[in-house]
C-alpha positions as MATLAB code, in Angstrom:
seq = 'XXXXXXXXXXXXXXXXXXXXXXXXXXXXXXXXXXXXXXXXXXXXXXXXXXXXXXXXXXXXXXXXXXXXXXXXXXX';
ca = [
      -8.110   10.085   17.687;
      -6.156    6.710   18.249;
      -5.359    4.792   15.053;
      -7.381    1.845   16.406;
     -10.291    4.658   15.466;
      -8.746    5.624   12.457;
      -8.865    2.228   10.908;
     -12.821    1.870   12.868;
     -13.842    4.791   11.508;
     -11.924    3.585    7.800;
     -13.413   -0.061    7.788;
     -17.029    2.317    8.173;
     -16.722    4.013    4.912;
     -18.208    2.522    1.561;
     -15.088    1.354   -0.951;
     -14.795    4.552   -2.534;
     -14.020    6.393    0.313;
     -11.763    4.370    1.446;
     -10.195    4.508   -2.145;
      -9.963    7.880   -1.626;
      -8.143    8.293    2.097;
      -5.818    5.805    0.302;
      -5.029    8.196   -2.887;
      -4.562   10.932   -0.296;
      -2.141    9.409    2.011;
       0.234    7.750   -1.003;
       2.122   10.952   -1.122;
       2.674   10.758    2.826;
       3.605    7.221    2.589;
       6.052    8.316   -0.184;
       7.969   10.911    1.349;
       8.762    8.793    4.096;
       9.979    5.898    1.878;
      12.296    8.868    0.410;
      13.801    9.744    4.265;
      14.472    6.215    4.891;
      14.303    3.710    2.333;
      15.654    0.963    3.966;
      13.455    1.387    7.056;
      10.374    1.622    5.063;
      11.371   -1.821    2.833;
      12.237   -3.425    6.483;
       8.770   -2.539    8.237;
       6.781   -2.486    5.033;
       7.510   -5.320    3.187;
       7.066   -8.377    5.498;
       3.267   -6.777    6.049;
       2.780   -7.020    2.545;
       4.337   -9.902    1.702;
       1.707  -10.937    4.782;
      -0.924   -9.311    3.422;
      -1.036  -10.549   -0.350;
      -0.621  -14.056    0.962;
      -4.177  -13.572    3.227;
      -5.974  -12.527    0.126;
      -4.198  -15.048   -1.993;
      -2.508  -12.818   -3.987;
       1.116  -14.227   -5.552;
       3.669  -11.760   -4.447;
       5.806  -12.929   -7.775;
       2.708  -12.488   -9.844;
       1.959   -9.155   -8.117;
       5.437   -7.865   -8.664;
       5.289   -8.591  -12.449;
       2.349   -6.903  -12.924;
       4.026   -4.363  -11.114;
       6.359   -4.113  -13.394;
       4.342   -4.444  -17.015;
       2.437   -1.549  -15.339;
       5.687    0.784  -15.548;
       7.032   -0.184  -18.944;
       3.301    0.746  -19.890;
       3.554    4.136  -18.436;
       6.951    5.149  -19.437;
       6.219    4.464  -23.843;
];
């Protein structure tokens, strides 16, 4: 399987499957952020930057929620 039919095959399931692949592939996406870092921030970040402007989402606004959610987690 090509990822053109992984992301076919993705697009097909209801929202809380694809919830769900997400969950499971966070700790993939994780360890490779931990080999290479800056690689990951280089490739990564301009397609989300991308990404939250197509939904209208304000990457300043996203990153401060971002960050209330931690100081919540670590009281």
């Amino acid at each position: 399987m090509n990822v053109d039919d992984l992301v076919k095959a993705f697009e097909q399931l209801p929202e809380n499957e694809q919830k769900e692949v997400f969950k499971r592939i966070m700790s993939t996406m994780c360890g490779q952020f931990r080999q290479n870092p800056q690689q990951m921030m280089a490739e990564m970040m301009p397609l989300c930057r991308e990404m939250m402007q197509g939904c209208g989402v304000d990457p300043g606004q996203m990153m401060e929620m971002m960050q209330k959610m931690r100081e919540k987690s670590s009281q």
